[in-house]
Short mmCIF file of the C-alpha atoms (twelve columns), coordinates in Angstrom:
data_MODEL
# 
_entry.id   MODEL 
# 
loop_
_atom_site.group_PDB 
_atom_site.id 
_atom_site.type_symbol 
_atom_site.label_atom_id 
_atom_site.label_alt_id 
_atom_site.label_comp_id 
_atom_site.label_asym_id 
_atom_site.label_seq_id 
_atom_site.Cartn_x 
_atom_site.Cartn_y 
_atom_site.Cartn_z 
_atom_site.pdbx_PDB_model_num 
ATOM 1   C CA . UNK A 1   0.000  0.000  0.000   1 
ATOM 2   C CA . UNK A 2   1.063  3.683  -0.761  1 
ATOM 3   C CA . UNK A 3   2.145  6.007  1.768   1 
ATOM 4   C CA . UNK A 4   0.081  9.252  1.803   1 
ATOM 5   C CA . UNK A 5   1.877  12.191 0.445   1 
ATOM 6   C CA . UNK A 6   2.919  14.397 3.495   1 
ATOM 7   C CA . UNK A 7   1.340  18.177 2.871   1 
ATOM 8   C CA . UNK A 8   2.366  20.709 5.379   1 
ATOM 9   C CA . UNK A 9   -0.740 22.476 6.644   1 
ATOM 10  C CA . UNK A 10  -0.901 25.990 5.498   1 
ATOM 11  C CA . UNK A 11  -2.153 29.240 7.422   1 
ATOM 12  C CA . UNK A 12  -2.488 32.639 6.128   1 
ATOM 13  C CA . UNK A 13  -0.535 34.037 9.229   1 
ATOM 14  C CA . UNK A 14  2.437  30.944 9.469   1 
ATOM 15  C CA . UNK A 15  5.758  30.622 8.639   1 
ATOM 16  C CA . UNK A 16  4.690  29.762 5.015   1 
ATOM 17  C CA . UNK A 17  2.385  32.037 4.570   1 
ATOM 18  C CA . UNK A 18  5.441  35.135 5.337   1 
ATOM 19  C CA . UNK A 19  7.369  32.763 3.206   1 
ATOM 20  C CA . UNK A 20  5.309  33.323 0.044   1 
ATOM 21  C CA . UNK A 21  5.455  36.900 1.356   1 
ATOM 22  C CA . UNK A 22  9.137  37.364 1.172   1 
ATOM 23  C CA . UNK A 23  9.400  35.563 -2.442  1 
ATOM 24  C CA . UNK A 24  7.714  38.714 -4.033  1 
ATOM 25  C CA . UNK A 25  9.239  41.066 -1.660  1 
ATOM 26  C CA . UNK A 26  11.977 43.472 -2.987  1 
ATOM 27  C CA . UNK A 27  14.858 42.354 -0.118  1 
ATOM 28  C CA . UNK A 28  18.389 41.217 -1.024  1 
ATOM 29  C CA . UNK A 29  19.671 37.577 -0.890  1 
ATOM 30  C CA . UNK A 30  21.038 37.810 2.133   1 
ATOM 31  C CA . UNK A 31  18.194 38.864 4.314   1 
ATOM 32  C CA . UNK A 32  16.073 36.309 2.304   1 
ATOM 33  C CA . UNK A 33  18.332 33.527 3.360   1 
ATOM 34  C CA . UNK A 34  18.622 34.463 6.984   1 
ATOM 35  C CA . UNK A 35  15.092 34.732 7.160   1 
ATOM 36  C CA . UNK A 36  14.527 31.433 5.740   1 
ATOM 37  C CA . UNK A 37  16.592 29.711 8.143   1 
ATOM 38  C CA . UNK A 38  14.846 31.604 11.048  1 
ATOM 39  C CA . UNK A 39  11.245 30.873 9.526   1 
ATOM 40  C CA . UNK A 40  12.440 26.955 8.857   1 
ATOM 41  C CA . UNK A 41  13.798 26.389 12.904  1 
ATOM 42  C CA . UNK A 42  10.079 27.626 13.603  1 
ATOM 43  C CA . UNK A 43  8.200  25.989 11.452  1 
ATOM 44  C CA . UNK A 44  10.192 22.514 11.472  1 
ATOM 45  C CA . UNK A 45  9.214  20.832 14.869  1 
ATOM 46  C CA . UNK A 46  12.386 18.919 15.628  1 
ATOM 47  C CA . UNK A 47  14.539 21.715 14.225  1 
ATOM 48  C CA . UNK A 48  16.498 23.575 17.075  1 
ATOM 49  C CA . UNK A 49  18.588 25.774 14.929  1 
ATOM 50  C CA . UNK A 50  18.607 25.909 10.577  1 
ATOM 51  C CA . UNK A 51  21.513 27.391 8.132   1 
ATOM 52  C CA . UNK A 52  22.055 27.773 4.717   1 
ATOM 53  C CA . UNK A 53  24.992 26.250 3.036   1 
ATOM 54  C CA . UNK A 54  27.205 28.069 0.131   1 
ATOM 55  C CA . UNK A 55  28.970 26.599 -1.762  1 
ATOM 56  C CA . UNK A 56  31.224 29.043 -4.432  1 
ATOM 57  C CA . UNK A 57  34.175 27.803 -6.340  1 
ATOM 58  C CA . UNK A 58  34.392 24.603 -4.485  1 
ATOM 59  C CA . UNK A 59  34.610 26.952 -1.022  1 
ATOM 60  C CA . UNK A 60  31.318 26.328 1.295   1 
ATOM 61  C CA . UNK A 61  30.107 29.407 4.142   1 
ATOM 62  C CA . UNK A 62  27.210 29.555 6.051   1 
ATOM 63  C CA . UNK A 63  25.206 32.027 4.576   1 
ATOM 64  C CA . UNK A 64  22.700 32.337 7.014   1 
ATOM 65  C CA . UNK A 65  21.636 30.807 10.548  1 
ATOM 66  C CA . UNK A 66  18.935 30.696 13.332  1 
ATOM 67  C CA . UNK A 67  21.325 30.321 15.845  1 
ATOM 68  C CA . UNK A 68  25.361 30.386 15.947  1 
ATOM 69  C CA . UNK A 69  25.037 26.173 16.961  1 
ATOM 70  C CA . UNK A 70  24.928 26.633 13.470  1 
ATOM 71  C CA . UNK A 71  27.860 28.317 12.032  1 
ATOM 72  C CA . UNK A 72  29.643 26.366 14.597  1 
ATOM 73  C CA . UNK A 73  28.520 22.794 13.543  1 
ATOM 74  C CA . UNK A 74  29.024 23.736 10.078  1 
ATOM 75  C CA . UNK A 75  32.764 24.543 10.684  1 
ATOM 76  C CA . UNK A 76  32.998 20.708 11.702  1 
ATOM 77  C CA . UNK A 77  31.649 19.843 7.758   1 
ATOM 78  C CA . UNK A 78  33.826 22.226 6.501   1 
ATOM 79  C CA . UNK A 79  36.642 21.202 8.138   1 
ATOM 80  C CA . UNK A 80  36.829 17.913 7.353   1 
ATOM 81  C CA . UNK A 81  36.099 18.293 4.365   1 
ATOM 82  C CA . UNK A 82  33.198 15.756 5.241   1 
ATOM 83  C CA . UNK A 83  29.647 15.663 6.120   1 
ATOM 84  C CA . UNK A 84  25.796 15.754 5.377   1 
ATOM 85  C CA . UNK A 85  25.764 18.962 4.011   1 
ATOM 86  C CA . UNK A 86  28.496 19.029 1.933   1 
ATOM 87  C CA . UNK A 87  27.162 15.810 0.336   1 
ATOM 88  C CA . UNK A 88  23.440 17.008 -0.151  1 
ATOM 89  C CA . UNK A 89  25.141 19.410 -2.143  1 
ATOM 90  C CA . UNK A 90  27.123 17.356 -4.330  1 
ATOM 91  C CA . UNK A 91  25.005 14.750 -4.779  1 
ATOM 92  C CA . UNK A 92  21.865 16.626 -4.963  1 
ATOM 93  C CA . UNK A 93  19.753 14.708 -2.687  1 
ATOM 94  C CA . UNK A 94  19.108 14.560 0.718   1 
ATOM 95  C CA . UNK A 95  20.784 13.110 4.062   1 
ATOM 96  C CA . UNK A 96  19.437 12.493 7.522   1 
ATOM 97  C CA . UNK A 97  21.290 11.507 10.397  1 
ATOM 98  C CA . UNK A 98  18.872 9.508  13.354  1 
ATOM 99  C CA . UNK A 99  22.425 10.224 16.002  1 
ATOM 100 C CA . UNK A 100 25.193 11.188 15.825  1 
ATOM 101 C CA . UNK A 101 26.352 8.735  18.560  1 
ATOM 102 C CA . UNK A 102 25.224 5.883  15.871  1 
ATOM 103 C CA . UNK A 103 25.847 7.198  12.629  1 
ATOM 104 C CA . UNK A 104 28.949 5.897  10.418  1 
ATOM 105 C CA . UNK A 105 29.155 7.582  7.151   1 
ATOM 106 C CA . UNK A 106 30.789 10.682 8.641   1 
ATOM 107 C CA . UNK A 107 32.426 9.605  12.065  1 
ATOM 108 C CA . UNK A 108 34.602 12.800 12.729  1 
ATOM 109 C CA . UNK A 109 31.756 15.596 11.864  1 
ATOM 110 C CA . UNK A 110 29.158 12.837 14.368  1 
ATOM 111 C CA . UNK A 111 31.544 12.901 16.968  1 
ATOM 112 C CA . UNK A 112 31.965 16.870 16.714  1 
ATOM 113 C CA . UNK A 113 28.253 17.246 16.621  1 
ATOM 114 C CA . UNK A 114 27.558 15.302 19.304  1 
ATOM 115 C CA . UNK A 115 29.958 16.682 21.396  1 
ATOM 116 C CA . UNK A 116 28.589 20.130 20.550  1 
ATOM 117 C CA . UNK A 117 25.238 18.628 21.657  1 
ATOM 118 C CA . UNK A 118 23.505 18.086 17.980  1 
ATOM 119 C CA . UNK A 119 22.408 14.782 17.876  1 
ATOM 120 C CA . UNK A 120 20.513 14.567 14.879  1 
ATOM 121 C CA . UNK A 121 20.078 16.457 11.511  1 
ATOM 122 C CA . UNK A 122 18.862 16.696 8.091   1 
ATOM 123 C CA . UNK A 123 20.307 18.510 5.214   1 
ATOM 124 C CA . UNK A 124 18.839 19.129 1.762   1 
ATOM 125 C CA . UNK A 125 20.209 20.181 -1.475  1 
ATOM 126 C CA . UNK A 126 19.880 23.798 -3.056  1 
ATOM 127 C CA . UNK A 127 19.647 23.922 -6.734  1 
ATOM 128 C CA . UNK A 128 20.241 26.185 -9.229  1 
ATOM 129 C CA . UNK A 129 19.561 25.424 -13.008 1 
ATOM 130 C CA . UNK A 130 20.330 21.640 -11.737 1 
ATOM 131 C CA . UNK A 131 23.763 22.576 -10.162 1 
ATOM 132 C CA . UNK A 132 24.399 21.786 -6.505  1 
ATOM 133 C CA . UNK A 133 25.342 25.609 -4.864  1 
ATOM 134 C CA . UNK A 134 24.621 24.568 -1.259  1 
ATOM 135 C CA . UNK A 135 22.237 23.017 1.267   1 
ATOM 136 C CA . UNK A 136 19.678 24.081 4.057   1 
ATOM 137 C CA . UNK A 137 20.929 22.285 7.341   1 
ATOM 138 C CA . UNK A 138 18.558 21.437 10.062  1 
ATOM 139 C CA . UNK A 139 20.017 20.838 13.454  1 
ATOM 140 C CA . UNK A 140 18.250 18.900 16.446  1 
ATOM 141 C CA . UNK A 141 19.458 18.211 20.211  1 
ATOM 142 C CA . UNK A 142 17.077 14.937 20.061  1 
ATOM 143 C CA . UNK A 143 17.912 11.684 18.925  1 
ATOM 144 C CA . UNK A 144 15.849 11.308 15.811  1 
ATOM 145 C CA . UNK A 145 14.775 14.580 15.862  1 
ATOM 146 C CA . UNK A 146 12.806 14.916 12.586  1 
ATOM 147 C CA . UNK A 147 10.304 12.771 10.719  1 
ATOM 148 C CA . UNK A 148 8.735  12.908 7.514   1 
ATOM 149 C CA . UNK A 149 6.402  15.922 7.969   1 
ATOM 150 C CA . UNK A 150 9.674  17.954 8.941   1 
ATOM 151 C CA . UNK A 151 11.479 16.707 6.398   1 
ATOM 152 C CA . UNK A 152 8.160  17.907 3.246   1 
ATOM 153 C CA . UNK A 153 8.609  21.327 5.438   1 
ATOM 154 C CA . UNK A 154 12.323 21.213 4.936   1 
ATOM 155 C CA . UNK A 155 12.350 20.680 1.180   1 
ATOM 156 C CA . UNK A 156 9.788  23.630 0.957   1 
ATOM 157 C CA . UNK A 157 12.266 26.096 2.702   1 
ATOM 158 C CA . UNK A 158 15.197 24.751 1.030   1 
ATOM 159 C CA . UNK A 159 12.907 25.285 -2.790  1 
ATOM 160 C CA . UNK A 160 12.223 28.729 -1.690  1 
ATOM 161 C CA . UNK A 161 16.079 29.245 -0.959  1 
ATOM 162 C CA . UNK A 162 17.574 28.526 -4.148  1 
ATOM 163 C CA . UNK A 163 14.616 30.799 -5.532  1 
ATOM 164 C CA . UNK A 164 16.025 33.593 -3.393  1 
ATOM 165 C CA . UNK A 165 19.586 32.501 -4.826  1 
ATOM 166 C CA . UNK A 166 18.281 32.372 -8.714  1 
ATOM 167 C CA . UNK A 167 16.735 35.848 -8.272  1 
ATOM 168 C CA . UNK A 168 20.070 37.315 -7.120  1 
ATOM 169 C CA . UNK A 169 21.765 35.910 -9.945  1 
ATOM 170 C CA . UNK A 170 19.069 37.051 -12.270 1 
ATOM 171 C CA . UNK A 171 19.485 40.638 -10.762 1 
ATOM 172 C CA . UNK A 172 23.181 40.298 -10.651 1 
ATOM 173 C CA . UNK A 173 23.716 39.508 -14.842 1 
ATOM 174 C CA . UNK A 174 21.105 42.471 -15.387 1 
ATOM 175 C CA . UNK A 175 22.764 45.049 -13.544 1 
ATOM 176 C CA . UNK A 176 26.419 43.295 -15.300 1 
ATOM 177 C CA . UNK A 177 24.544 43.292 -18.509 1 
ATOM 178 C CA . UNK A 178 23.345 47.053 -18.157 1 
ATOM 179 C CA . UNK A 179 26.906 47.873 -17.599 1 
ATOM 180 C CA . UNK A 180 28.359 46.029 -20.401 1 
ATOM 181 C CA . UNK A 181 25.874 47.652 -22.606 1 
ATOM 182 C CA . UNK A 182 26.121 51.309 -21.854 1 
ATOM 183 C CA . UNK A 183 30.091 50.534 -22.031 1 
ATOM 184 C CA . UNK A 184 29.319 49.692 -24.992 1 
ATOM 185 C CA . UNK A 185 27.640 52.736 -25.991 1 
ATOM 186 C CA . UNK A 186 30.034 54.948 -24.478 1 
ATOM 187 C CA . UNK A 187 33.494 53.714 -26.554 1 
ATOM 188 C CA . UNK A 188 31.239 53.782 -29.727 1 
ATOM 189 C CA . UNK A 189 30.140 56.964 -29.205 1 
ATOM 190 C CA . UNK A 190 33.845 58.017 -28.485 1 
ATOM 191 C CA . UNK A 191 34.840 55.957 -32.278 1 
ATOM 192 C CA . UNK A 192 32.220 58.214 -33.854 1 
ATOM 193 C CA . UNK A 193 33.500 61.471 -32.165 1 
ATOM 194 C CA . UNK A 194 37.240 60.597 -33.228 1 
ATOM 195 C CA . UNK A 195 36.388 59.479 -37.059 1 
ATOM 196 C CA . UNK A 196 34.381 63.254 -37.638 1 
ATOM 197 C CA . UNK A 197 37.354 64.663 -36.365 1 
ATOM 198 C CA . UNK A 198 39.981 63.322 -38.591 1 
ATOM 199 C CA . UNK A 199 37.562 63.349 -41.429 1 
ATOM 200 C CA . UNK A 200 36.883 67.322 -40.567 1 
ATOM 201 C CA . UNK A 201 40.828 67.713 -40.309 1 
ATOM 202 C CA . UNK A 202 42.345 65.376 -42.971 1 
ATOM 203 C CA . UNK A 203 39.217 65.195 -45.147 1 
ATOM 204 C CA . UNK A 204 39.086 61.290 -44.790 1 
ATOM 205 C CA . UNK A 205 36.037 59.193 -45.707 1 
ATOM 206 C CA . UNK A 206 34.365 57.468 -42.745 1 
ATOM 207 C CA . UNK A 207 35.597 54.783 -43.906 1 
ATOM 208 C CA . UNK A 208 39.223 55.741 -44.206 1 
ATOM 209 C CA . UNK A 209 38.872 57.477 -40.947 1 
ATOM 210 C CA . UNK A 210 37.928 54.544 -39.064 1 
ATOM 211 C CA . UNK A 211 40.838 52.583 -41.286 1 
ATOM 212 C CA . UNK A 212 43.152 55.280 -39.974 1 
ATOM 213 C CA . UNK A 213 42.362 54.341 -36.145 1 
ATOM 214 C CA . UNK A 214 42.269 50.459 -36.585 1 
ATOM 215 C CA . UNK A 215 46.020 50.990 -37.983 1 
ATOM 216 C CA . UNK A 216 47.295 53.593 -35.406 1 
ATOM 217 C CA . UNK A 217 45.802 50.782 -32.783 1 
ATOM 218 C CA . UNK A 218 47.561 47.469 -34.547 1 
ATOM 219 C CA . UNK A 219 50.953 49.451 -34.784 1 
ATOM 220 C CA . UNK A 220 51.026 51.240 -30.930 1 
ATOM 221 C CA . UNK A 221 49.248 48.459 -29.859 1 
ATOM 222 C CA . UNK A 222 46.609 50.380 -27.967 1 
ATOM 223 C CA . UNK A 223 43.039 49.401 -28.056 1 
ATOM 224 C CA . UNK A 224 40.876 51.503 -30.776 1 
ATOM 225 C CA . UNK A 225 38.933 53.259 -27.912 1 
ATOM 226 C CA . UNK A 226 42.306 54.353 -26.682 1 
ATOM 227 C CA . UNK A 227 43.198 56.076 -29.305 1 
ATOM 228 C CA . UNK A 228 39.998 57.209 -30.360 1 
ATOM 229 C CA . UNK A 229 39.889 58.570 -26.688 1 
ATOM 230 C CA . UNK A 230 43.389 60.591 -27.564 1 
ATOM 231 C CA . UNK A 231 42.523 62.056 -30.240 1 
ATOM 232 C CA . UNK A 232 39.189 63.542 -29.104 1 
ATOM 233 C CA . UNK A 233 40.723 64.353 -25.755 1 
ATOM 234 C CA . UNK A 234 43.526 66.541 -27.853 1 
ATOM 235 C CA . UNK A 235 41.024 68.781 -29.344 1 
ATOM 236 C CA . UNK A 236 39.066 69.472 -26.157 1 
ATOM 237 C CA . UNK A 237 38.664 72.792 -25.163 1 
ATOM 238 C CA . UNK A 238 41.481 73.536 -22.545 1 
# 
Protein backbone atom coordinates (compact mmCIF):
# COMPACT_ATOMS: atom_id res chain seq x y z
CA UNK A 1 0.00 0.00 0.00
CA UNK A 2 1.06 3.68 -0.76
CA UNK A 3 2.14 6.01 1.77
CA UNK A 4 0.08 9.25 1.80
CA UNK A 5 1.88 12.19 0.45
CA UNK A 6 2.92 14.40 3.49
CA UNK A 7 1.34 18.18 2.87
CA UNK A 8 2.37 20.71 5.38
CA UNK A 9 -0.74 22.48 6.64
CA UNK A 10 -0.90 25.99 5.50
CA UNK A 11 -2.15 29.24 7.42
CA UNK A 12 -2.49 32.64 6.13
CA UNK A 13 -0.53 34.04 9.23
CA UNK A 14 2.44 30.94 9.47
CA UNK A 15 5.76 30.62 8.64
CA UNK A 16 4.69 29.76 5.01
CA UNK A 17 2.39 32.04 4.57
CA UNK A 18 5.44 35.14 5.34
CA UNK A 19 7.37 32.76 3.21
CA UNK A 20 5.31 33.32 0.04
CA UNK A 21 5.46 36.90 1.36
CA UNK A 22 9.14 37.36 1.17
CA UNK A 23 9.40 35.56 -2.44
CA UNK A 24 7.71 38.71 -4.03
CA UNK A 25 9.24 41.07 -1.66
CA UNK A 26 11.98 43.47 -2.99
CA UNK A 27 14.86 42.35 -0.12
CA UNK A 28 18.39 41.22 -1.02
CA UNK A 29 19.67 37.58 -0.89
CA UNK A 30 21.04 37.81 2.13
CA UNK A 31 18.19 38.86 4.31
CA UNK A 32 16.07 36.31 2.30
CA UNK A 33 18.33 33.53 3.36
CA UNK A 34 18.62 34.46 6.98
CA UNK A 35 15.09 34.73 7.16
CA UNK A 36 14.53 31.43 5.74
CA UNK A 37 16.59 29.71 8.14
CA UNK A 38 14.85 31.60 11.05
CA UNK A 39 11.24 30.87 9.53
CA UNK A 40 12.44 26.95 8.86
CA UNK A 41 13.80 26.39 12.90
CA UNK A 42 10.08 27.63 13.60
CA UNK A 43 8.20 25.99 11.45
CA UNK A 44 10.19 22.51 11.47
CA UNK A 45 9.21 20.83 14.87
CA UNK A 46 12.39 18.92 15.63
CA UNK A 47 14.54 21.71 14.23
CA UNK A 48 16.50 23.57 17.08
CA UNK A 49 18.59 25.77 14.93
CA UNK A 50 18.61 25.91 10.58
CA UNK A 51 21.51 27.39 8.13
CA UNK A 52 22.06 27.77 4.72
CA UNK A 53 24.99 26.25 3.04
CA UNK A 54 27.20 28.07 0.13
CA UNK A 55 28.97 26.60 -1.76
CA UNK A 56 31.22 29.04 -4.43
CA UNK A 57 34.18 27.80 -6.34
CA UNK A 58 34.39 24.60 -4.48
CA UNK A 59 34.61 26.95 -1.02
CA UNK A 60 31.32 26.33 1.30
CA UNK A 61 30.11 29.41 4.14
CA UNK A 62 27.21 29.56 6.05
CA UNK A 63 25.21 32.03 4.58
CA UNK A 64 22.70 32.34 7.01
CA UNK A 65 21.64 30.81 10.55
CA UNK A 66 18.94 30.70 13.33
CA UNK A 67 21.32 30.32 15.85
CA UNK A 68 25.36 30.39 15.95
CA UNK A 69 25.04 26.17 16.96
CA UNK A 70 24.93 26.63 13.47
CA UNK A 71 27.86 28.32 12.03
CA UNK A 72 29.64 26.37 14.60
CA UNK A 73 28.52 22.79 13.54
CA UNK A 74 29.02 23.74 10.08
CA UNK A 75 32.76 24.54 10.68
CA UNK A 76 33.00 20.71 11.70
CA UNK A 77 31.65 19.84 7.76
CA UNK A 78 33.83 22.23 6.50
CA UNK A 79 36.64 21.20 8.14
CA UNK A 80 36.83 17.91 7.35
CA UNK A 81 36.10 18.29 4.36
CA UNK A 82 33.20 15.76 5.24
CA UNK A 83 29.65 15.66 6.12
CA UNK A 84 25.80 15.75 5.38
CA UNK A 85 25.76 18.96 4.01
CA UNK A 86 28.50 19.03 1.93
CA UNK A 87 27.16 15.81 0.34
CA UNK A 88 23.44 17.01 -0.15
CA UNK A 89 25.14 19.41 -2.14
CA UNK A 90 27.12 17.36 -4.33
CA UNK A 91 25.01 14.75 -4.78
CA UNK A 92 21.86 16.63 -4.96
CA UNK A 93 19.75 14.71 -2.69
CA UNK A 94 19.11 14.56 0.72
CA UNK A 95 20.78 13.11 4.06
CA UNK A 96 19.44 12.49 7.52
CA UNK A 97 21.29 11.51 10.40
CA UNK A 98 18.87 9.51 13.35
CA UNK A 99 22.43 10.22 16.00
CA UNK A 100 25.19 11.19 15.82
CA UNK A 101 26.35 8.73 18.56
CA UNK A 102 25.22 5.88 15.87
CA UNK A 103 25.85 7.20 12.63
CA UNK A 104 28.95 5.90 10.42
CA UNK A 105 29.16 7.58 7.15
CA UNK A 106 30.79 10.68 8.64
CA UNK A 107 32.43 9.61 12.06
CA UNK A 108 34.60 12.80 12.73
CA UNK A 109 31.76 15.60 11.86
CA UNK A 110 29.16 12.84 14.37
CA UNK A 111 31.54 12.90 16.97
CA UNK A 112 31.96 16.87 16.71
CA UNK A 113 28.25 17.25 16.62
CA UNK A 114 27.56 15.30 19.30
CA UNK A 115 29.96 16.68 21.40
CA UNK A 116 28.59 20.13 20.55
CA UNK A 117 25.24 18.63 21.66
CA UNK A 118 23.51 18.09 17.98
CA UNK A 119 22.41 14.78 17.88
CA UNK A 120 20.51 14.57 14.88
CA UNK A 121 20.08 16.46 11.51
CA UNK A 122 18.86 16.70 8.09
CA UNK A 123 20.31 18.51 5.21
CA UNK A 124 18.84 19.13 1.76
CA UNK A 125 20.21 20.18 -1.47
CA UNK A 126 19.88 23.80 -3.06
CA UNK A 127 19.65 23.92 -6.73
CA UNK A 128 20.24 26.19 -9.23
CA UNK A 129 19.56 25.42 -13.01
CA UNK A 130 20.33 21.64 -11.74
CA UNK A 131 23.76 22.58 -10.16
CA UNK A 132 24.40 21.79 -6.51
CA UNK A 133 25.34 25.61 -4.86
CA UNK A 134 24.62 24.57 -1.26
CA UNK A 135 22.24 23.02 1.27
CA UNK A 136 19.68 24.08 4.06
CA UNK A 137 20.93 22.28 7.34
CA UNK A 138 18.56 21.44 10.06
CA UNK A 139 20.02 20.84 13.45
CA UNK A 140 18.25 18.90 16.45
CA UNK A 141 19.46 18.21 20.21
CA UNK A 142 17.08 14.94 20.06
CA UNK A 143 17.91 11.68 18.93
CA UNK A 144 15.85 11.31 15.81
CA UNK A 145 14.77 14.58 15.86
CA UNK A 146 12.81 14.92 12.59
CA UNK A 147 10.30 12.77 10.72
CA UNK A 148 8.73 12.91 7.51
CA UNK A 149 6.40 15.92 7.97
CA UNK A 150 9.67 17.95 8.94
CA UNK A 151 11.48 16.71 6.40
CA UNK A 152 8.16 17.91 3.25
CA UNK A 153 8.61 21.33 5.44
CA UNK A 154 12.32 21.21 4.94
CA UNK A 155 12.35 20.68 1.18
CA UNK A 156 9.79 23.63 0.96
CA UNK A 157 12.27 26.10 2.70
CA UNK A 158 15.20 24.75 1.03
CA UNK A 159 12.91 25.28 -2.79
CA UNK A 160 12.22 28.73 -1.69
CA UNK A 161 16.08 29.25 -0.96
CA UNK A 162 17.57 28.53 -4.15
CA UNK A 163 14.62 30.80 -5.53
CA UNK A 164 16.02 33.59 -3.39
CA UNK A 165 19.59 32.50 -4.83
CA UNK A 166 18.28 32.37 -8.71
CA UNK A 167 16.73 35.85 -8.27
CA UNK A 168 20.07 37.31 -7.12
CA UNK A 169 21.77 35.91 -9.95
CA UNK A 170 19.07 37.05 -12.27
CA UNK A 171 19.48 40.64 -10.76
CA UNK A 172 23.18 40.30 -10.65
CA UNK A 173 23.72 39.51 -14.84
CA UNK A 174 21.11 42.47 -15.39
CA UNK A 175 22.76 45.05 -13.54
CA UNK A 176 26.42 43.30 -15.30
CA UNK A 177 24.54 43.29 -18.51
CA UNK A 178 23.34 47.05 -18.16
CA UNK A 179 26.91 47.87 -17.60
CA UNK A 180 28.36 46.03 -20.40
CA UNK A 181 25.87 47.65 -22.61
CA UNK A 182 26.12 51.31 -21.85
CA UNK A 183 30.09 50.53 -22.03
CA UNK A 184 29.32 49.69 -24.99
CA UNK A 185 27.64 52.74 -25.99
CA UNK A 186 30.03 54.95 -24.48
CA UNK A 187 33.49 53.71 -26.55
CA UNK A 188 31.24 53.78 -29.73
CA UNK A 189 30.14 56.96 -29.20
CA UNK A 190 33.84 58.02 -28.48
CA UNK A 191 34.84 55.96 -32.28
CA UNK A 192 32.22 58.21 -33.85
CA UNK A 193 33.50 61.47 -32.17
CA UNK A 194 37.24 60.60 -33.23
CA UNK A 195 36.39 59.48 -37.06
CA UNK A 196 34.38 63.25 -37.64
CA UNK A 197 37.35 64.66 -36.36
CA UNK A 198 39.98 63.32 -38.59
CA UNK A 199 37.56 63.35 -41.43
CA UNK A 200 36.88 67.32 -40.57
CA UNK A 201 40.83 67.71 -40.31
CA UNK A 202 42.35 65.38 -42.97
CA UNK A 203 39.22 65.20 -45.15
CA UNK A 204 39.09 61.29 -44.79
CA UNK A 205 36.04 59.19 -45.71
CA UNK A 206 34.36 57.47 -42.75
CA UNK A 207 35.60 54.78 -43.91
CA UNK A 208 39.22 55.74 -44.21
CA UNK A 209 38.87 57.48 -40.95
CA UNK A 210 37.93 54.54 -39.06
CA UNK A 211 40.84 52.58 -41.29
CA UNK A 212 43.15 55.28 -39.97
CA UNK A 213 42.36 54.34 -36.14
CA UNK A 214 42.27 50.46 -36.59
CA UNK A 215 46.02 50.99 -37.98
CA UNK A 216 47.29 53.59 -35.41
CA UNK A 217 45.80 50.78 -32.78
CA UNK A 218 47.56 47.47 -34.55
CA UNK A 219 50.95 49.45 -34.78
CA UNK A 220 51.03 51.24 -30.93
CA UNK A 221 49.25 48.46 -29.86
CA UNK A 222 46.61 50.38 -27.97
CA UNK A 223 43.04 49.40 -28.06
CA UNK A 224 40.88 51.50 -30.78
CA UNK A 225 38.93 53.26 -27.91
CA UNK A 226 42.31 54.35 -26.68
CA UNK A 227 43.20 56.08 -29.30
CA UNK A 228 40.00 57.21 -30.36
CA UNK A 229 39.89 58.57 -26.69
CA UNK A 230 43.39 60.59 -27.56
CA UNK A 231 42.52 62.06 -30.24
CA UNK A 232 39.19 63.54 -29.10
CA UNK A 233 40.72 64.35 -25.76
CA UNK A 234 43.53 66.54 -27.85
CA UNK A 235 41.02 68.78 -29.34
CA UNK A 236 39.07 69.47 -26.16
CA UNK A 237 38.66 72.79 -25.16
CA UNK A 238 41.48 73.54 -22.55
Amino acid sequence: MTSPEITPTLDETGPFAELSRLVLSDIDVETMLARVAELSADAISGCDAAGVTLIQNGVPSTAAQSDPLVEQVDAYQYEAASGPCLDAAKLQRPFRIESTLEEKRWPEFCKRAADAGVMSSYSVPLAVKGEGVGALNCYSKRIRGFDEADEAMASIFAAQASVAIVNAQLYTGSVQLTQQLYQALQTRGVIERAKGILMQREGYTEDQAFEALRKASQKLNIKLHDIALQITESTAPK
